[in-house]
C-alpha positions as MATLAB code, in Angstrom:
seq = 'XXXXXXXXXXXXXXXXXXXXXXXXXXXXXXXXXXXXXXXXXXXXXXXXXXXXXXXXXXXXXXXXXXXXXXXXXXXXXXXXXX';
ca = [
       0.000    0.000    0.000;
       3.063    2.439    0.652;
       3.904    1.579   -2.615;
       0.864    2.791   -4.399;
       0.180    5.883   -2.256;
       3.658    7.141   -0.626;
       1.973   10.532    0.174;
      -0.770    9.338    2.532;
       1.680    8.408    5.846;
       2.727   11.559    7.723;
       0.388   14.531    8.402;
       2.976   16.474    6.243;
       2.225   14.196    2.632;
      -1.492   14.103    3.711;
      -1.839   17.900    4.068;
       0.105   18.465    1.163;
      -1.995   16.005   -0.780;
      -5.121   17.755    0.068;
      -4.259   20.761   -1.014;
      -3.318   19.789   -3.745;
      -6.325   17.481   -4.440;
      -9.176   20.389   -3.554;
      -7.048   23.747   -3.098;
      -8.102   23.868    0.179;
      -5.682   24.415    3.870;
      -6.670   20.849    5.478;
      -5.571   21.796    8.913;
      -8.011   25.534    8.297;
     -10.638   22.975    6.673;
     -10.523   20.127    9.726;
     -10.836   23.146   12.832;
     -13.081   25.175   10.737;
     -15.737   22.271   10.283;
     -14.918   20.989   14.155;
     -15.817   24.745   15.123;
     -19.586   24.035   13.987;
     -20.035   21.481   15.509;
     -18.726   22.925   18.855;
     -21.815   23.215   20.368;
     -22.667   19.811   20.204;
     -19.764   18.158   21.285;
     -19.036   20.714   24.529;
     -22.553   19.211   26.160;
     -21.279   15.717   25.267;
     -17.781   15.953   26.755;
     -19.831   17.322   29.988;
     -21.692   14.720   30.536;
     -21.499   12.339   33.103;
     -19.972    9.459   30.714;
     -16.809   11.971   30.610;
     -17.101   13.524   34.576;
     -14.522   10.894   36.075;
     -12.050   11.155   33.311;
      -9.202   13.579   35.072;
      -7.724   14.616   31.906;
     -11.086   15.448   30.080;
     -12.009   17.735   33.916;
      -8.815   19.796   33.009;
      -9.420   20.258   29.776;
     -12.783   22.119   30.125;
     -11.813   23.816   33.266;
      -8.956   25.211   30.987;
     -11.579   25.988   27.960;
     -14.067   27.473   30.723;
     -11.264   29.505   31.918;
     -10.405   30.453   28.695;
     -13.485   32.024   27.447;
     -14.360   34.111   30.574;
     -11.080   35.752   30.162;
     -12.470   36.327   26.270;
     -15.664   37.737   27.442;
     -14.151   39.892   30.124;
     -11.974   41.562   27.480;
     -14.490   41.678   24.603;
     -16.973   43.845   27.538;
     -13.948   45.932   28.552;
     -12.733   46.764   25.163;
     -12.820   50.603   24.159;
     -14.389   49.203   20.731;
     -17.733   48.526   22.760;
     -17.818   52.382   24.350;
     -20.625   53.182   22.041;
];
C-alpha cells in the first residue's frame, strides 16, 4: 500500500496532498468544520460518561477559563464604548 500511495503516511504528505487534491488548507478545513459542531460536542464531553475522566475535567476547566477571560476583554474593550 506504501507503494501505491507514498503521500498518505505523515500529516505532512497528507496535508500536502489535500491541497493539492481540492485547493483547500486541510488543517483551516478540519478546525473550521470541528468549530460548527462545537456546540454539540461541549454538552457531550460534559456529561457524566466523561465527569470521572481527570484529563477530560482539566481540559474544560482550561476551555471554561479560557473564554471568561475572552468575554471579560471583549466587555472591557474601548471598541464597545458606544
Amino acid at each position: 500500500m506504501k507503494v501505491r500511495w507514498p503521500a498518505l503516511f505523515t500529516e505532512r504528505q497528507i496535508s500536502k496532498e489535500f491541497t493539492r487534491l481540492v485547493s483547500k488548507d486541510l488543517s483551516k478545513s478540519f478546525f473550521e468544520g470541528l468549530d460548527g459542531h462545537l456546540s454539540k460536542l461541549i454538552p457531550l464531553f460534559r456529561s457524566k460518561h466523561y465527569e470521572d475522566i481527570p484529563e477530560m475535567t482539566s481540559i474544560l476547566e482550561s476551555l471554561d477559563k479560557d473564554v471568561s477571560q475572552f468575554i471579560l476583554k471583549q466587555s472591557f474593550s474601548p471598541q464597545n464604548d458606544n
